[in-house]
Every structure is written in structure tokens, then in C-alpha cells.
C-alpha positions as a Markdown table, in Angstrom:
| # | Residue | x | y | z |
|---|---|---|---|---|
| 1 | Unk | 0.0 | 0.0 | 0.0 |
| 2 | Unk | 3.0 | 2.6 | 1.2 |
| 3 | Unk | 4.1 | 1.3 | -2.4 |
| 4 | Unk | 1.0 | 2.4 | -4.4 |
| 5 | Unk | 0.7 | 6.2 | -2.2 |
| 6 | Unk | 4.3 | 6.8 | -3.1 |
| 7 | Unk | 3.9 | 5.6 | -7.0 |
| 8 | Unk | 0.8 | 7.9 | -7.0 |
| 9 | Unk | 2.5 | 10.6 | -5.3 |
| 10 | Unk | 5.5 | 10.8 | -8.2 |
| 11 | Unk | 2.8 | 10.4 | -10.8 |
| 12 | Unk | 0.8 | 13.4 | -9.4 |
| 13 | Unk | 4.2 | 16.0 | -9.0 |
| 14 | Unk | 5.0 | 15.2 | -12.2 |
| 15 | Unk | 1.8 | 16.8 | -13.9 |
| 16 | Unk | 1.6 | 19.3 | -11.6 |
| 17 | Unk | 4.6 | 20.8 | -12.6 |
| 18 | Unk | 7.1 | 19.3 | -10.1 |
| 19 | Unk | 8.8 | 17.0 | -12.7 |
| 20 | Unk | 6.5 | 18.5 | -15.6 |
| 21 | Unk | 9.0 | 21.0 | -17.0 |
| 22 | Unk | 11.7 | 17.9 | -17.3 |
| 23 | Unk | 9.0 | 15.4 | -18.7 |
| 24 | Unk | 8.7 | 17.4 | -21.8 |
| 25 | Unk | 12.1 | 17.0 | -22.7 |
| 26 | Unk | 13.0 | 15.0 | -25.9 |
| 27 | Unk | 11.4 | 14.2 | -29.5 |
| 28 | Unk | 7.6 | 14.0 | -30.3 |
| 29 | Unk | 4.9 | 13.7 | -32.8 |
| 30 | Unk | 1.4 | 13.2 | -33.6 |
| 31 | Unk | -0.5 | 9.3 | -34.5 |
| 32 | Unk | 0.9 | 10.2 | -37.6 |
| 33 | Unk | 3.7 | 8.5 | -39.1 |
| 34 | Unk | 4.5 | 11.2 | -41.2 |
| 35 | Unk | 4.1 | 14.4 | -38.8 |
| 36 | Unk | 6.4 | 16.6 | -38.3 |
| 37 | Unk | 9.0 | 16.0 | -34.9 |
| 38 | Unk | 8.2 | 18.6 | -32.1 |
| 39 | Unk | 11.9 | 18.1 | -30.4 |
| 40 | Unk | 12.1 | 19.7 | -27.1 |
| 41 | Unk | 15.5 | 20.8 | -25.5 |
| 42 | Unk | 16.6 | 21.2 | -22.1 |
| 43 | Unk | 17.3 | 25.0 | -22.3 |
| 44 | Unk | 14.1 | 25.9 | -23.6 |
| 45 | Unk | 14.6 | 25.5 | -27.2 |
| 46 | Unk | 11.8 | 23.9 | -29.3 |
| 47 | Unk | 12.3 | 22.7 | -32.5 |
| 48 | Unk | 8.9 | 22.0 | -34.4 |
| 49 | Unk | 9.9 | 20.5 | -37.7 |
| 50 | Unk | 12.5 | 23.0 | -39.6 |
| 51 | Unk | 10.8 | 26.0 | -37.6 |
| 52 | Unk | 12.6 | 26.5 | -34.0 |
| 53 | Unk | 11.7 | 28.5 | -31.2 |
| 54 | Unk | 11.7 | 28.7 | -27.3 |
| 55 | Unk | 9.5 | 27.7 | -24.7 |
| 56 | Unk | 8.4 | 28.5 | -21.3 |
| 57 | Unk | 6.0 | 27.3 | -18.7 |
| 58 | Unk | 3.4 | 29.4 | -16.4 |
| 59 | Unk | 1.3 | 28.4 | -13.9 |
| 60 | Unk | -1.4 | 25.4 | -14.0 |
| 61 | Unk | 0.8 | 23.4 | -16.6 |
| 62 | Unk | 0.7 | 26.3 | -18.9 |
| 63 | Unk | 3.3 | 26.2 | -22.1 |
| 64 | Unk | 4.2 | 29.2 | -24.1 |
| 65 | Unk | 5.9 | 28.3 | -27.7 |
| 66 | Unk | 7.3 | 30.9 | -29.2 |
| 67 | Unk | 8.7 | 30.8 | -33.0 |
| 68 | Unk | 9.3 | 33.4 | -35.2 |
| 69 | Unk | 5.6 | 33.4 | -37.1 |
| 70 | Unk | 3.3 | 32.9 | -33.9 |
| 71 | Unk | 3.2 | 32.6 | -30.2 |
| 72 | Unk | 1.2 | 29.7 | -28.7 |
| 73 | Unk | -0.3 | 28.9 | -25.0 |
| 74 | Unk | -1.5 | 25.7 | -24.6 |
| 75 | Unk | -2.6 | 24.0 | -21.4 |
| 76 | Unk | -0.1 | 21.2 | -21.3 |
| 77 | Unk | -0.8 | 17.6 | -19.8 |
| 78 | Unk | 1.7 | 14.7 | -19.6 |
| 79 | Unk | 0.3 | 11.2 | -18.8 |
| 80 | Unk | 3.5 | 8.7 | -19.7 |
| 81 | Unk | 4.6 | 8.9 | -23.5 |
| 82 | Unk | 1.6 | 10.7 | -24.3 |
| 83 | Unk | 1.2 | 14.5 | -24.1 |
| 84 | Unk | -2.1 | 16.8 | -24.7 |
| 85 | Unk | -1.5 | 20.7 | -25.8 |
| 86 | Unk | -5.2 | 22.3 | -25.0 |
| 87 | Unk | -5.6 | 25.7 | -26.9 |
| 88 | Unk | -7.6 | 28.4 | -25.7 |
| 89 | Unk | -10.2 | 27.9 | -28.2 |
| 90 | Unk | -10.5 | 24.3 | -26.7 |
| 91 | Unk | -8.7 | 22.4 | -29.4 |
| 92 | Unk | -6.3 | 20.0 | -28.8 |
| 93 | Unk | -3.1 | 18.2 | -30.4 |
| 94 | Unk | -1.9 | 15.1 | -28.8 |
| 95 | Unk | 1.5 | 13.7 | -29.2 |
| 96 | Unk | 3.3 | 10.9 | -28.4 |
| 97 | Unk | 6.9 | 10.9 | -27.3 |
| 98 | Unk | 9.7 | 9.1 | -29.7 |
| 99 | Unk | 11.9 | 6.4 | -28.4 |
């Protein structure tokens, strides 16, 4: 049981934001085969395809991507290898991390 609380405990930090920010680290894309990579870096770079950019995080899992054409804010959610970027608008794009 002390097993499971612990487990649980990890799992919520991390999408609350205490191990968020490092979970979105690495190389992602959508169901699709053929998307285009969304490759994040450590120091807040974000590569999305050939277009790159920066990113930051705000309160209540909020991500800001910022590229030369357009700023985004999406509500951000990590469950495992799967990540959900919630516009404003309600729309959402879902990606699944590469291994």
C-alpha cells in the first residue's frame, strides 16, 4: 500500500509541474507517421519540424511556444509517452513521445 501512495505521489508531482518542466524534454509527434517532430530541449529551445523557437511554462501546466511566425499557449498535460496541448479555443493536439 505505502508502495502504491508513493507511486501515486510521483505520478501526481509530475503533472503538476514538479517534474512537468523535465518530462517534456526529448522528440515528439502526432499518431501520424509522417508528422512533423516537435523536439524539445533542455534549455528551452523547441524545435517543431524545420521552424525552432523557445519555450516557457506558467502556472497550471501552462506552455508558451514561441517561434518566429506565432506565439502559442496551450494547457499542457503529460500522462506517460503521451502529451495533450489544449488551446484556448478548446482544441487539442496530442503527441506521443519518440523512443
Amino acid at each position: 500500500m505505502k508502495k502504491l501512495i508513493a507511486v501515486l505521489m510521483v505520478a501526481a508531482c509530475a503533472l503538476c509541474g514538479c517534474g512537468g518542466h523535465k518530462a517534456i524534454v526529448g522528440k515528439w509527434r502526432t499518431a501520424d507517421k509522417n508528422a512533423i517532430v516537435w523536439e524539445f530541449s533542455p534549455n528551452g529551445k523547441v524545435q517543431v519540424g524545420v521552424d525552432e523557437g523557445r519555450y516557457t511554462f506558467g502556472d497550471q501546466n501552462r506552455l508558451k511556444i514561441q517561434t518566429r511566425y506565432a506565439s502559442s499557449i496551450y494547457q499542457m498535460e503529460i500522462a506517460g509517452d503521451k502529451m495533450t496541448l489544449r488551446s484556448p479555443t478548446g482544441s487539442a493536439l496530442e503527441l506521443t513521445r519518440i523512443k
